[in-house]
N, C-alpha and C positions, 0 to 999 in steps of 0.2 A: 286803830280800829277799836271801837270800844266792844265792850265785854256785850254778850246776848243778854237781854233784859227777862229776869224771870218772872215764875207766875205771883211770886209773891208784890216784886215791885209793881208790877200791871194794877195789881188790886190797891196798892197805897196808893198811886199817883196820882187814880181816876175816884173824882168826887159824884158822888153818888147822886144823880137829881129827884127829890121826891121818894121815888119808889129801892124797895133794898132787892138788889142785884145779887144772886149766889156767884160767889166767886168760880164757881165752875164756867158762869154763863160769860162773866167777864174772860175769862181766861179763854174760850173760843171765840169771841171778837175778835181778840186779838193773834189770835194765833197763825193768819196771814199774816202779818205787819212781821211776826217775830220769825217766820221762814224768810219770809224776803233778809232781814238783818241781818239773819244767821247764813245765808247766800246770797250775797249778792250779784255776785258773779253770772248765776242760772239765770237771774232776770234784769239784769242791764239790757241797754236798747242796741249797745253793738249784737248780744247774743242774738236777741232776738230777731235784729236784723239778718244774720246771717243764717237761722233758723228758719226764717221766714220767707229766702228765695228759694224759688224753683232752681233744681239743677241742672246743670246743661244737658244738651242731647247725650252726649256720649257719656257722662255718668248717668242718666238714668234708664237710657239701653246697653250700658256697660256690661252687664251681665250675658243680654241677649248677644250680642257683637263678640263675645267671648267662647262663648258656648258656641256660637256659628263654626268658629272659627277652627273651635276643637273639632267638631262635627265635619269640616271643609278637610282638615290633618288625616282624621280616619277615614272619611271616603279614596283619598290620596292615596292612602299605605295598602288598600285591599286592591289598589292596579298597579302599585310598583312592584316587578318582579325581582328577584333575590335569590341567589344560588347559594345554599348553606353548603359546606364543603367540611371535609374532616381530616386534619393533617397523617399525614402517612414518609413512611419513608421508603424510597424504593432503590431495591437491590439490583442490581446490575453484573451480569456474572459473563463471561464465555468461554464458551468450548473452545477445544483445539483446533476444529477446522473452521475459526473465527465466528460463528455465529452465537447473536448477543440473547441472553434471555432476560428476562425482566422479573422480578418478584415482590411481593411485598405483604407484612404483617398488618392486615387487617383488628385493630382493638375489637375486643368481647363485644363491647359497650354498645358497640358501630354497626355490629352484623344483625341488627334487629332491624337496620334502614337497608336491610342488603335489596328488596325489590324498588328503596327509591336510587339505587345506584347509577349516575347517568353514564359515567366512566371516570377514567385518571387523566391527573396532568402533570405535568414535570414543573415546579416553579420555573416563570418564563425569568427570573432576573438572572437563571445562571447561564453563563452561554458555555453549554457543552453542545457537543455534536449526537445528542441522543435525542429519538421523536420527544414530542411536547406532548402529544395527545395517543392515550391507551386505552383500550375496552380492557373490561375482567373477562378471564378463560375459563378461570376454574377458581373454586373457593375448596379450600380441604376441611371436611367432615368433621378433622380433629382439632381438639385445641388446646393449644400447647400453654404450659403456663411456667414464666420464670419468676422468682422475686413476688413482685407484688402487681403485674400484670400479666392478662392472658389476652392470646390473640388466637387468626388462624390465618393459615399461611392462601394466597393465591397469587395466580401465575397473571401476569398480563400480557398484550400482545399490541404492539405498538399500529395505530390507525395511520397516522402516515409514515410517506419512508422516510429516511436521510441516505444521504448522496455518496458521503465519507465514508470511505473505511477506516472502521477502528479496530485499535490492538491494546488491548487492556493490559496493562504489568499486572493485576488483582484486582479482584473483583469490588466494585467501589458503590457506595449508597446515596443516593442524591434524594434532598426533600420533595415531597408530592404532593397531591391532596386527592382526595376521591370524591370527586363533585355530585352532588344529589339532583334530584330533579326542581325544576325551579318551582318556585311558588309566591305568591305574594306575600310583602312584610308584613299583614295584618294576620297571614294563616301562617305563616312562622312564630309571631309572637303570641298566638292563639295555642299555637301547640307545645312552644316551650312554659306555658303558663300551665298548662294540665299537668306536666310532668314534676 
């Protein structure tokens, strides 16, 4: 590739006819010639060529087709319903004439969704002989605090029966979750986003 030709060479090369030329004026003649030189690349005929077609359908509503699409996602996520749950663990205790109670520590954090509480459940993967599904009876006023977390204590009271009798050697804690009221993915991620 040879070197870009400067303003000076432009003015030596070119013989003057008749009338005297200011080398400014020469120097803007040529001053296309010397962009093409100095790029050739921006004005070759493959660039051009490929510069010069139309794009296909779908790159040129690519945008549109994209945006639908997002648009088609969120209308989706405000009908799919979604049960946010909050893990719990529940206490299992009984008395001496065999009858079983149920308790469990509610987090601080948690009791501020206490009217969207829809009830408890027992995780279904363990198979113990205890109901699966609880309402809340009572939530205590007070709140107790150890370490580096507070809670407060309530009672639960199992919605279906079981058949078995059990006899507990001590009273034993199985995980839970305290299920909320449903609501769609778009107004779950609507409200964790305010928070």
């Amino acid at each position: 590739m040879k070197p870009p030709i400067t303003k000076a060479e432009i003015i030596n090369r070119i013989k003057l006819p008749g009338k005297r030329k200011t080398a400014e004026w020469l120097f803007s003649e040529y001053r296309d010639k010397i962009d093409r030189y100095r790029q050739p690349e921006l004005r070759s005929a493959k660039v051009r060529k490929i510069i010069g077609q139309v794009p296909p359908a779908l790159l040129r509503y690519g945008i549109m087709i994209i945006g639908g699409a997002l648009l088609v996602l969120v209308g989706i996520t405000a009908f799919i319903p979604y049960q946010p749950t909050i893990d719990i663990e529940i206490a299992v205790t009984q008395t001496d004439d065999g009858t079983l109670h149920y308790s469990t520590r509610i987090p601080q954090n948690a009791i501020k969704n206490k009217d969207k509480f829809a009830g408890v459940t027992l995780n279904s993967q363990l198979e113990l002989p205890f109901p699966l599904e609880y309402e809340i009876e009572t939530i205590s006023e007070t709140v107790k605090v150890s370490g580096q977390s507070a809670w407060q204590q309530a009672t639960l009271a199992p919605t279906d029966k079981i058949s078995a009798n059990i006899l507990l050697d001590k009273p034993i804690t199985v995980p839970g979750k305290i299920l909320l009221e449903k609501q769609s993915i778009m107004m779950w991620v609507i409200e964790k986003a305010r928070k």
